[in-house]
Phi, psi and omega in degrees: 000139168308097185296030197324356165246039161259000170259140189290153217199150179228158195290108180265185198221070166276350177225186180239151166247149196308162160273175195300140176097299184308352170291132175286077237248347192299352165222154188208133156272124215271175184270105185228130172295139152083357204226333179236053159296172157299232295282305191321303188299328167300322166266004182289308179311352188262347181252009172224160185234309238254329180240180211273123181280153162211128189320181128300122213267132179240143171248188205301309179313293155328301197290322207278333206244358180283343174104328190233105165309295219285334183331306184257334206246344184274172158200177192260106181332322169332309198308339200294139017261139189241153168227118158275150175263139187248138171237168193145183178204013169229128167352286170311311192293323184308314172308324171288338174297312198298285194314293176325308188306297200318292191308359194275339216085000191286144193269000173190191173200151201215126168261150184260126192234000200280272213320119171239046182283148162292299196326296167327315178289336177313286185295017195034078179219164153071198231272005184267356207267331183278002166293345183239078179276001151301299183321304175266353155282346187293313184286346186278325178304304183334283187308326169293314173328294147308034202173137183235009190222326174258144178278115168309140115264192196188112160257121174217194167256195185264359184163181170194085195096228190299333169273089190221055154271172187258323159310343145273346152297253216307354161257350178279322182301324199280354181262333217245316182296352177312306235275004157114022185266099158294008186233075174281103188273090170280104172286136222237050161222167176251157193250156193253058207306342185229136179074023182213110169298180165334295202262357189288320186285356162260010173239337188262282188324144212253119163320115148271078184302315202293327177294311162313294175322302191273351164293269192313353140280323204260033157204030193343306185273024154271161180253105198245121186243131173256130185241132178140081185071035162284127179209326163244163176290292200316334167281345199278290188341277150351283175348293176288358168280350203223024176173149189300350154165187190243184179188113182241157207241287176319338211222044152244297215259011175251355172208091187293320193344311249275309166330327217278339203254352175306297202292354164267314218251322196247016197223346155092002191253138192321136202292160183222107180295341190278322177290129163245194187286289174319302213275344144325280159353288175305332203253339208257342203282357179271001183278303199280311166335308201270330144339266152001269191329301202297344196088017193291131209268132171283016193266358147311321209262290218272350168274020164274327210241015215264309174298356183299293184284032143352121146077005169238147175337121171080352142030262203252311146312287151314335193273310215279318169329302166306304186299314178297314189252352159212050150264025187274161198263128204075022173277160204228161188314332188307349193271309183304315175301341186255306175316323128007282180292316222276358170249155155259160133302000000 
């Protein structure tokens, strides 16, 4: 497996990060292990300005005993606004986690209540979590405590194994909002904790569009984001009429193009007739040169890009190009470049 935190990165302040409250939540990049790194979000920030990234969930344990912060914890200023996903269940420790993210600069925090690993669940963390919904309001309370400045959040499911009626949806939100957390990012399937992987479960539980739709009547004043089979803008769109906004995850990252039209469709800002696919390129490559230079292996940087020509001439070529040639020991930019020649724009 691919270490995507083994080269070291320092924060730089090419932007400011928001005060409490102030994000703008109408597009969301979702939080995916092994797949949404700095490198990922980094080239992601070159088709988007406006929306809000989120790390990979790191959890309490890992932050607090490992000793190396920046491991998990730096980013590239570029990135804001950024959000870490936290994954835990105890209070304290969540709090302390809060108080690192502040130093960091991070623009929010996010508890992960989503996640339907067994690994995860041993350790009570992640989609089992929504069975205690004391538990994560204790934790949220916590987690607000610490920090006067960045905004709790709650990433979840509609339910889990048998408890999936939308009356335990809404007492789990509604339990969870004592504690002043105003923001639920709902994956709108419910996880299957036993006898389904990770990924079965993002795919075999059937989307409950409806269940969403109806939190956000019967709680008007929370800010309710829908996760969850988003794939094209007309569905995106749709979307955004019947909830404060999505957050998509598979389909950012096997076909980021998808990214170049957020900041047009969902943020009001003019269209740019000018951006291709290459001239991405062209704007991303002093990130990876300098990468490189640091000693970063390039098949870290460039196994992020292998979907931009999704569905255009040459394609299919460029993705095999990469795959083949730069995990090889000393590659080099030049792999992007012969990968490249193999498309039009």
């Amino acid at each position: 497996m691919l270490n995507p935190q083994a080269d070291e990165c320092v924060i730089t302040q090419k932007s400011l990060p928001v005060t409490r409250n102030q994000l703008d939540r109408s597009f969301c990049t979702a939080p995916m292990m092994d797949w949404s790194d700095r490198h990922c979000r980094h080239f992601w920030r070159q088709l988007t300005k406006h929306s809000v990234l989120y790390t990979e969930m790191v959890t309490t344990g890992a932050l607090l005993y490992s000793g190396d912060h920046d491991r998990f914890l730096a980013f590239d200023g570029i990135e804001h606004p950024i959000a870490l996903q936290l994954g835990g269940s105890d209070p304290v420790a969540l709090a302390s986690c809060v108080q690192l993210a502040e130093k960091y600069g991070y623009d929010e925090v996010n508890l992960n209540v989503g996640c339907p690993s067994d690994r995860v669940q041993n350790n009570k963390i992640g989609a089992c979590l929504m069975a205690e919904p004391e538990l994560v309001r204790d934790c949220v309370a916590s987690m607000l405590a610490a920090t006067s400045r960045i905004p709790i959040t709650v990433k979840h499911r509609i339910g889990i194994d048998d408890e999936d009626s939308y009356e335990s949806l809404a007492n789990f939100v509604g339990t969870v909002a004592e504690a002043g957390c105003d923001t639920f990012i709902v994956h709108a399937r419910k996880a299957i904790l036993q006898g389904l992987s990770p990924k079965e479960n993002r795919e075999i539980p059937p989307l409950e569009y409806d269940k969403v739709y109806r939190l956000k009547q019967d709680f008007p004043h929370l800010e309710i984001i829908l996760n969850g089979g988003l794939k094209d803008w007309p569905n995106i769109e749709s979307q955004l009429n019947k909830v404060d906004g999505v957050m998509i995850g598979r389909e950012a990252y096997q076909n980021p193009w998808i990214l170049s039209d957020v900041d047009h469709r969902c943020y009001g800002q003019a269209s740019s007739p000018s951006l291709s696919r290459k001239a991405v390129f062209t704007r991303w490559r002093p990130y990876l040169e300098e990468k490189l230079e640091q000693g970063t292996p390039l098949q870290h940087l460039l196994r992020h890009v292998l979907g931009t020509f999704h569905g255009q001439p040459g394609g299919r070529l460029f993705r095999r190009t990469i795959s083949e040639l730069a995990y090889k020991k000393g590659a080099g930019i030049e792999v992007l470049d012969k990968a490249l020649a193999a498309v039009r724009d």
